[in-house]
mmCIF file as gemmi writes it, N, C-alpha and C atoms, coordinates in Angstrom:
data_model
loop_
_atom_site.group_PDB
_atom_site.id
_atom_site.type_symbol
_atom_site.label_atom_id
_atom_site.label_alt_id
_atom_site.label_comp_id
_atom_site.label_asym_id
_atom_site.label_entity_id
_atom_site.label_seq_id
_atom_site.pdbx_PDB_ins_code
_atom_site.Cartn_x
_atom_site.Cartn_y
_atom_site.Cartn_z
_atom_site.occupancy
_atom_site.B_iso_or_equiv
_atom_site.pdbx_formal_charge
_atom_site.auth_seq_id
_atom_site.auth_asym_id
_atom_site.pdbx_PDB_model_num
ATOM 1 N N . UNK Axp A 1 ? 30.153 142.099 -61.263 1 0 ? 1 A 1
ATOM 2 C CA . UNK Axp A 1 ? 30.325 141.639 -62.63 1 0 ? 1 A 1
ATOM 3 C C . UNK Axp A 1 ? 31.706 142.076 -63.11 1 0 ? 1 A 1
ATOM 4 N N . UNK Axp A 2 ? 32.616 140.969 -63.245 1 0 ? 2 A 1
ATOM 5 C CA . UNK Axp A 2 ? 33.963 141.633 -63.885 1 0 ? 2 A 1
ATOM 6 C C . UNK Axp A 2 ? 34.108 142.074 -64.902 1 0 ? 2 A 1
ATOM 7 N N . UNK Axp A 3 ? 34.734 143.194 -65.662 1 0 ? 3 A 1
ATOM 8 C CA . UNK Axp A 3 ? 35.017 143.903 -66.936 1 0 ? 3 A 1
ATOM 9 C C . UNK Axp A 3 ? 35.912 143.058 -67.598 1 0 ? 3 A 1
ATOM 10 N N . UNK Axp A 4 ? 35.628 142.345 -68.988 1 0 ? 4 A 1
ATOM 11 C CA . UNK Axp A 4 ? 36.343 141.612 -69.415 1 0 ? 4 A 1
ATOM 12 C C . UNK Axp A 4 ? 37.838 142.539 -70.48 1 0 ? 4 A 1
ATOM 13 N N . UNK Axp A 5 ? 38.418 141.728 -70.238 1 0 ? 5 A 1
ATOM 14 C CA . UNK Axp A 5 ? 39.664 142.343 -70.981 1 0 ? 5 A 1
ATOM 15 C C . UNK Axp A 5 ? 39.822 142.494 -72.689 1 0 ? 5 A 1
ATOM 16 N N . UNK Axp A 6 ? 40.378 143.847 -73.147 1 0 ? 6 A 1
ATOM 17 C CA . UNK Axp A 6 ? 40.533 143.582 -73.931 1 0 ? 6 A 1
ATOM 18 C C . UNK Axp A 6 ? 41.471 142.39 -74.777 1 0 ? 6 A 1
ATOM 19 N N . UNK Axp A 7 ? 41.004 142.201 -75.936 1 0 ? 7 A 1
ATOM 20 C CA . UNK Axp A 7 ? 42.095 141.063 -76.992 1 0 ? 7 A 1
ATOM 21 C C . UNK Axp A 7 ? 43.299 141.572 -76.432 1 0 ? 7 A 1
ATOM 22 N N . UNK Axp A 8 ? 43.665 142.573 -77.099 1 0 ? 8 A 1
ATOM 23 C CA . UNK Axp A 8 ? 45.539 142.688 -77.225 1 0 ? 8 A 1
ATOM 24 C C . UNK Axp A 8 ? 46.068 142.826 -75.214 1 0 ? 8 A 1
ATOM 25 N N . UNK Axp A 9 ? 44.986 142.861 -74.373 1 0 ? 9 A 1
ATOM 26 C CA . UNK Axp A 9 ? 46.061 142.832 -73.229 1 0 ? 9 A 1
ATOM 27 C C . UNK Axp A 9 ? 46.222 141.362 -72.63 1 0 ? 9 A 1
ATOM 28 N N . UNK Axp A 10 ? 45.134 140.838 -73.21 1 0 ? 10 A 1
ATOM 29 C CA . UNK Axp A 10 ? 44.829 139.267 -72.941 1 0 ? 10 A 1
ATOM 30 C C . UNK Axp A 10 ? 46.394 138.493 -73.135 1 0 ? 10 A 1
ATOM 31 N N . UNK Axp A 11 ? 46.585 138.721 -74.474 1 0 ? 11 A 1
ATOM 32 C CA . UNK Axp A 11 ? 47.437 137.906 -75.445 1 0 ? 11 A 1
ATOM 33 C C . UNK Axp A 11 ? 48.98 138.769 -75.182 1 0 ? 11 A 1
ATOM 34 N N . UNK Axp A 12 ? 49.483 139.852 -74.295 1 0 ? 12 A 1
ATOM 35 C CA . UNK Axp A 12 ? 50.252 140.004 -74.338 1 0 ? 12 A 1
ATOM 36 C C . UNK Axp A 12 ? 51.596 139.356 -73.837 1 0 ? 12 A 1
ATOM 37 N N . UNK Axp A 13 ? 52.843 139.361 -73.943 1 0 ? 13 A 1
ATOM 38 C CA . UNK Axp A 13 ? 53.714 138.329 -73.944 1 0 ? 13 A 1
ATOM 39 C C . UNK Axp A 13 ? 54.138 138.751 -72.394 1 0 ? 13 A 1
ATOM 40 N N . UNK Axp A 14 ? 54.342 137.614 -71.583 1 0 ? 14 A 1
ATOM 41 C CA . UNK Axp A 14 ? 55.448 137.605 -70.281 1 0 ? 14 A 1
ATOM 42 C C . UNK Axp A 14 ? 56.024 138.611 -69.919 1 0 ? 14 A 1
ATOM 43 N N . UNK Axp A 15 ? 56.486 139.234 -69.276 1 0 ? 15 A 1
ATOM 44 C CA . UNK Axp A 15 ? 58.095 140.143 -69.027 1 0 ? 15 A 1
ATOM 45 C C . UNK Axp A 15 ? 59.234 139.358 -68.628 1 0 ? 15 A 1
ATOM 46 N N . UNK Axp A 16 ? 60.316 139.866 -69.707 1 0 ? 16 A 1
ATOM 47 C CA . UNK Axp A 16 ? 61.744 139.25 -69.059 1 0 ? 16 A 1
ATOM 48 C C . UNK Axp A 16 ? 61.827 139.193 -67.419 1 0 ? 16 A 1
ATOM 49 N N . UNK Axp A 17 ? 62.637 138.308 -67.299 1 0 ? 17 A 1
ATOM 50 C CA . UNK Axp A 17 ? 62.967 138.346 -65.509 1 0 ? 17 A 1
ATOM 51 C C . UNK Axp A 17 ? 63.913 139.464 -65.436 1 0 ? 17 A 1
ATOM 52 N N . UNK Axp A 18 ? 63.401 140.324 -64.869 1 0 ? 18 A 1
ATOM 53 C CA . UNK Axp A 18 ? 64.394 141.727 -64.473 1 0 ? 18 A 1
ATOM 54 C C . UNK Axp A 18 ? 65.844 140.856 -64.028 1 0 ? 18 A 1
ATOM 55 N N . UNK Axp A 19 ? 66.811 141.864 -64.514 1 0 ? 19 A 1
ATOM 56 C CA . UNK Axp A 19 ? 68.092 141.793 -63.752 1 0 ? 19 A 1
ATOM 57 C C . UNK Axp A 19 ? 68.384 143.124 -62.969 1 0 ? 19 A 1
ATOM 58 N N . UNK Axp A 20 ? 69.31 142.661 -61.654 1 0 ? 20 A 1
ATOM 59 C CA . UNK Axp A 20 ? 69.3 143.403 -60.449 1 0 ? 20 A 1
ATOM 60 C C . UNK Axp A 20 ? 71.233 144.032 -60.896 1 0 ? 20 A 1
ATOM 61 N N . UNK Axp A 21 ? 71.386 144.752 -60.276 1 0 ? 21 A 1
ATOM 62 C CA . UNK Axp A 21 ? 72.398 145.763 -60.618 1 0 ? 21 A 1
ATOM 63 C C . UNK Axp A 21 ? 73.887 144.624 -59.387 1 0 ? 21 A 1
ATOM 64 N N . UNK Axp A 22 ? 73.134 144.806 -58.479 1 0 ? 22 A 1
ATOM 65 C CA . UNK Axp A 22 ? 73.959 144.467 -57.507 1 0 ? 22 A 1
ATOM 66 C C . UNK Axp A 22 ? 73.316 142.797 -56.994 1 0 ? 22 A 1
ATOM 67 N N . UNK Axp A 23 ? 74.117 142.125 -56.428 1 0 ? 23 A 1
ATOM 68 C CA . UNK Axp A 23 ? 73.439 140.518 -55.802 1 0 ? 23 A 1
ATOM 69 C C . UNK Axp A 23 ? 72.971 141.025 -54.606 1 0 ? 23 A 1
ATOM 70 N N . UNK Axp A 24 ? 71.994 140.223 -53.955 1 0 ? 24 A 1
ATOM 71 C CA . UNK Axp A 24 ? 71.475 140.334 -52.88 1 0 ? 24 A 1
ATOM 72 C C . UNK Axp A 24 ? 71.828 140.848 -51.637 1 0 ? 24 A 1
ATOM 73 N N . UNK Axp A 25 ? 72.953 140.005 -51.058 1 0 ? 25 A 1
ATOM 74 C CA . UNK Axp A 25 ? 73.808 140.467 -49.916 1 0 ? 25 A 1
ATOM 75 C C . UNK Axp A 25 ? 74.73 141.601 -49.943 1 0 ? 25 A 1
ATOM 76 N N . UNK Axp A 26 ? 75.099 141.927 -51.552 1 0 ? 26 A 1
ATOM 77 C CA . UNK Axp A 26 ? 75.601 143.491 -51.249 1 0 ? 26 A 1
ATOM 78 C C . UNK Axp A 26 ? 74.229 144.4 -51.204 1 0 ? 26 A 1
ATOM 79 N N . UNK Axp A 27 ? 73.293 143.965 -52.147 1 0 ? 27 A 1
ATOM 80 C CA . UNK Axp A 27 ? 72.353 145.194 -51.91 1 0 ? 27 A 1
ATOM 81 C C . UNK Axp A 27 ? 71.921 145.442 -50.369 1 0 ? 27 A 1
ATOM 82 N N . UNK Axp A 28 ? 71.697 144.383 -49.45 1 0 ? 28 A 1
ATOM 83 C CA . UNK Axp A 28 ? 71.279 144.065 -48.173 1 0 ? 28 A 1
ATOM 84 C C . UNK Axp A 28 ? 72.655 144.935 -47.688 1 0 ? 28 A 1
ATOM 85 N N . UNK Axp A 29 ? 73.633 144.774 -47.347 1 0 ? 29 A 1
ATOM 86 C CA . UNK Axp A 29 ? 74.694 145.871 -47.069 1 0 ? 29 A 1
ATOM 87 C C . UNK Axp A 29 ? 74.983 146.679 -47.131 1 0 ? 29 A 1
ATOM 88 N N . UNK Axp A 30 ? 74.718 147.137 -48.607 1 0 ? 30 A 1
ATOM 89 C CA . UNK Axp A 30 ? 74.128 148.815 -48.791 1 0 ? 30 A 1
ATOM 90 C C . UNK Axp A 30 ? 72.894 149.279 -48.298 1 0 ? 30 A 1
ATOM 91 N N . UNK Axp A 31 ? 71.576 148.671 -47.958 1 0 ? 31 A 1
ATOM 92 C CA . UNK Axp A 31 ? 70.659 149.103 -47.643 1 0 ? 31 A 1
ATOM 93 C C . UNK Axp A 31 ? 71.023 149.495 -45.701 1 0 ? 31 A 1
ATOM 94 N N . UNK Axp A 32 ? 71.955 148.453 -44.757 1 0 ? 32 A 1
ATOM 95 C CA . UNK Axp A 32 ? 72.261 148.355 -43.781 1 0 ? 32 A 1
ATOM 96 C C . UNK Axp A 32 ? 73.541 149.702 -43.4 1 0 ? 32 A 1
ATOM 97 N N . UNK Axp A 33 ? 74.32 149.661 -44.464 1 0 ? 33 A 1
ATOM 98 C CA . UNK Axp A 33 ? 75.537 150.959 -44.116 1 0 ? 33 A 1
ATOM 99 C C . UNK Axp A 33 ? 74.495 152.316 -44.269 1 0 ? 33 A 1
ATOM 100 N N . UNK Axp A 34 ? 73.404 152.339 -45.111 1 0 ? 34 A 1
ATOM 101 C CA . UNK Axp A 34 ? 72.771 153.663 -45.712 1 0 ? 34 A 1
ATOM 102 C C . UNK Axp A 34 ? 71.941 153.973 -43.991 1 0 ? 34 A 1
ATOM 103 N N . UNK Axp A 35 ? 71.426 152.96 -43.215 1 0 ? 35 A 1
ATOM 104 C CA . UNK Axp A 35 ? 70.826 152.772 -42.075 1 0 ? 35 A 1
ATOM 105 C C . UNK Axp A 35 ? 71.72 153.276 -41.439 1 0 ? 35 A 1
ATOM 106 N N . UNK Axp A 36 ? 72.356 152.701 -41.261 1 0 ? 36 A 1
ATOM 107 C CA . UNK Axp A 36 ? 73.548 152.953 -40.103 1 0 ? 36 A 1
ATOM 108 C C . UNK Axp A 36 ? 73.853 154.491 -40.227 1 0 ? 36 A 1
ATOM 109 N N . UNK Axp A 37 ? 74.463 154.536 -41.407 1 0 ? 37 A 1
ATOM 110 C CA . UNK Axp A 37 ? 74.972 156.127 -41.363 1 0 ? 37 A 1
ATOM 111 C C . UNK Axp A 37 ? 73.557 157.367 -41.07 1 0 ? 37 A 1
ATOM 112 N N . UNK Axp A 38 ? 71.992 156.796 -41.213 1 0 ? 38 A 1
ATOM 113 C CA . UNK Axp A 38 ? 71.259 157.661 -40.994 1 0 ? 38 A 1
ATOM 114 C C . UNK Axp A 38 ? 71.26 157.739 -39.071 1 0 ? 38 A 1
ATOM 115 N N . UNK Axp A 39 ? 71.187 156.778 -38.973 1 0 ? 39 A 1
ATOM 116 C CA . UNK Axp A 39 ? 71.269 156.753 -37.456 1 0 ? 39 A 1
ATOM 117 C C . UNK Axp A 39 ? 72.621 157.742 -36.859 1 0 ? 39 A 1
ATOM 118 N N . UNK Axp A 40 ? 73.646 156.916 -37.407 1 0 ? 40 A 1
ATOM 119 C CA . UNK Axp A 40 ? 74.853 157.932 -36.901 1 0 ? 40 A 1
ATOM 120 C C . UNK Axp A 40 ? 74.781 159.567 -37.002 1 0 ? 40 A 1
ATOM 121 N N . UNK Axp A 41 ? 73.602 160.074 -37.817 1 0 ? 41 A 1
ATOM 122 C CA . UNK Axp A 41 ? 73.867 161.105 -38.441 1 0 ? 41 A 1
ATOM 123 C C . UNK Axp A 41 ? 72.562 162.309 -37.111 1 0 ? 41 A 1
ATOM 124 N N . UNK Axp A 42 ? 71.809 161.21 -37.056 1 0 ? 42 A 1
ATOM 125 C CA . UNK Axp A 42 ? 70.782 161.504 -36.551 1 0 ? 42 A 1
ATOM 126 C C . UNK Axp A 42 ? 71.729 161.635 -34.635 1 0 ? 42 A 1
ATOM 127 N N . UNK Axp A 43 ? 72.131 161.061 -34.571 1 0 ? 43 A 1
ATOM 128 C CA . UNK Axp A 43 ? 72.97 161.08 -33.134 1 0 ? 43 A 1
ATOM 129 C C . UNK Axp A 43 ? 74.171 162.433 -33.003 1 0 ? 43 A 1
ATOM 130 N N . UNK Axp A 44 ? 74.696 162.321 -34.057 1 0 ? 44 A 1
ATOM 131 C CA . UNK Axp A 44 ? 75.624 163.802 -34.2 1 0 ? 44 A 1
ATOM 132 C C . UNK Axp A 44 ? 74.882 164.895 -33.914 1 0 ? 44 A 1
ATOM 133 N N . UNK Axp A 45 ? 73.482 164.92 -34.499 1 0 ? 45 A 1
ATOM 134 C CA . UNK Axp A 45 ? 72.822 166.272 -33.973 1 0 ? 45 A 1
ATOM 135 C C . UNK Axp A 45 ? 72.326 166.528 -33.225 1 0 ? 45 A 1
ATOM 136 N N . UNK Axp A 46 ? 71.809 165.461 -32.603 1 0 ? 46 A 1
ATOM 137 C CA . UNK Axp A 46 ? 70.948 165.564 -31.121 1 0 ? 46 A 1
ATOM 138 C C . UNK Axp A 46 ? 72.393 165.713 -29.776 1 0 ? 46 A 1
ATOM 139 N N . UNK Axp A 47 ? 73.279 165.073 -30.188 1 0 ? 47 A 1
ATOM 140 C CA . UNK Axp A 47 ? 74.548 165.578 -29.379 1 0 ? 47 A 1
ATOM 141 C C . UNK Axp A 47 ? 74.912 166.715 -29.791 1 0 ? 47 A 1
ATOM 142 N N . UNK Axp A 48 ? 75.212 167.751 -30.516 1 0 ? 48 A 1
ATOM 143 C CA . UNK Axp A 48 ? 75.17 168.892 -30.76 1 0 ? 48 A 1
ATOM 144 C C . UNK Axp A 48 ? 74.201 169.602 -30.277 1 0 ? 48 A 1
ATOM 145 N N . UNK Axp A 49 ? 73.143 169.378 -30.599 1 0 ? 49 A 1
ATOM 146 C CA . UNK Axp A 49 ? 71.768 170.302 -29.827 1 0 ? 49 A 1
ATOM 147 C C . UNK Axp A 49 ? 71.957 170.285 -28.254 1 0 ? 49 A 1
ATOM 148 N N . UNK Axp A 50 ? 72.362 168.855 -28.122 1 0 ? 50 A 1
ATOM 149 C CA . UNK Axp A 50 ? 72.503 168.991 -26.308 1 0 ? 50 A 1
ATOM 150 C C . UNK Axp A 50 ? 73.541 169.957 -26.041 1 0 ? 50 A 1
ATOM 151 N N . UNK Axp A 51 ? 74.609 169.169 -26.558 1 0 ? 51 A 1
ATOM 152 C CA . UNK Axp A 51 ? 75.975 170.364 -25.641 1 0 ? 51 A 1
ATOM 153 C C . UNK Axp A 51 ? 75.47 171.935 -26.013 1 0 ? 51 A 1
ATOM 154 N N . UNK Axp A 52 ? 74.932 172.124 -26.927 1 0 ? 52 A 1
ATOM 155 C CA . UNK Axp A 52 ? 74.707 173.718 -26.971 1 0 ? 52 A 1
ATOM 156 C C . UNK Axp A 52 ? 73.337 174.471 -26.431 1 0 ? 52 A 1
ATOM 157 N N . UNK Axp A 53 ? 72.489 173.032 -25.862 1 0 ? 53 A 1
ATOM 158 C CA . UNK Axp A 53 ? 71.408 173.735 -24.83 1 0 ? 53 A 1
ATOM 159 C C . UNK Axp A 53 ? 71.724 173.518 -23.6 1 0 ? 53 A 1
ATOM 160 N N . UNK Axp A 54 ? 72.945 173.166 -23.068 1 0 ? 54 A 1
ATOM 161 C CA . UNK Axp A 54 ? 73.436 173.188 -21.984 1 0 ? 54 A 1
ATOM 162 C C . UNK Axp A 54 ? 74.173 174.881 -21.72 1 0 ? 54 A 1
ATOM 163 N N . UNK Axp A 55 ? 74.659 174.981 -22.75 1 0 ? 55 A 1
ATOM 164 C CA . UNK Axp A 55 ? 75.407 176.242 -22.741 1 0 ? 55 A 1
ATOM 165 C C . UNK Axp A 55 ? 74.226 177.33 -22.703 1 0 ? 55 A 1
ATOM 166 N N . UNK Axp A 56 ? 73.218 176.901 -22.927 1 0 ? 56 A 1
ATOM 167 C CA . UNK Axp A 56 ? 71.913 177.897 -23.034 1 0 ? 56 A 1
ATOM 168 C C . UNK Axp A 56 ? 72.024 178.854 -24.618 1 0 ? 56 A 1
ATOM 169 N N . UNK Axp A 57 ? 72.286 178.705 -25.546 1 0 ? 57 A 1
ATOM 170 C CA . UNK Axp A 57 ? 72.53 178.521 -27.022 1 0 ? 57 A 1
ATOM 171 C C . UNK Axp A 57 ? 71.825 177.824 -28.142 1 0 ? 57 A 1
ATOM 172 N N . UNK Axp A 58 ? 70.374 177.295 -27.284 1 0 ? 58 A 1
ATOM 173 C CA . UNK Axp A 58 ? 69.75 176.543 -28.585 1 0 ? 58 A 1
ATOM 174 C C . UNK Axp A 58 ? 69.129 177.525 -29.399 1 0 ? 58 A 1
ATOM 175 N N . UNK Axp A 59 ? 69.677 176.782 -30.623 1 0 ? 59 A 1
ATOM 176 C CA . UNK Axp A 59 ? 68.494 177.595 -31.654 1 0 ? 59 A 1
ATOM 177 C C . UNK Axp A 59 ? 66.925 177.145 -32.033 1 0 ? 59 A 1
């Protein structure tokens, strides 16, 4: 049995169409450089961890 709604949420008005800060394809570019640099970042340390568990130095 569905709970019927109140009056005032029934009758409430639309929402504006949001506006976006940035257009699509830059946001898509920023979302892709923010990727990238996690990856790159993630590779710097696992190459660090190696060369220094080679040396027998891991922490």
């Amino acid at each position: 049995m569905p709970i019927p709604l109140p009056p005032w949420f029934a009758s409430t008005p639309a929402q504006p169409p949001s506006q976006w800060l940035l257009p699509a394809p830059l946001f898509r570019l920023l979302l892709l450089g923010g990727l990238v640099g996690l990856v790159l970042a993630t590779l710097v340390i696992v190459a660090i961890w190696l060369v220094e568990w080679r040396r027998g130095q891991v922490w």
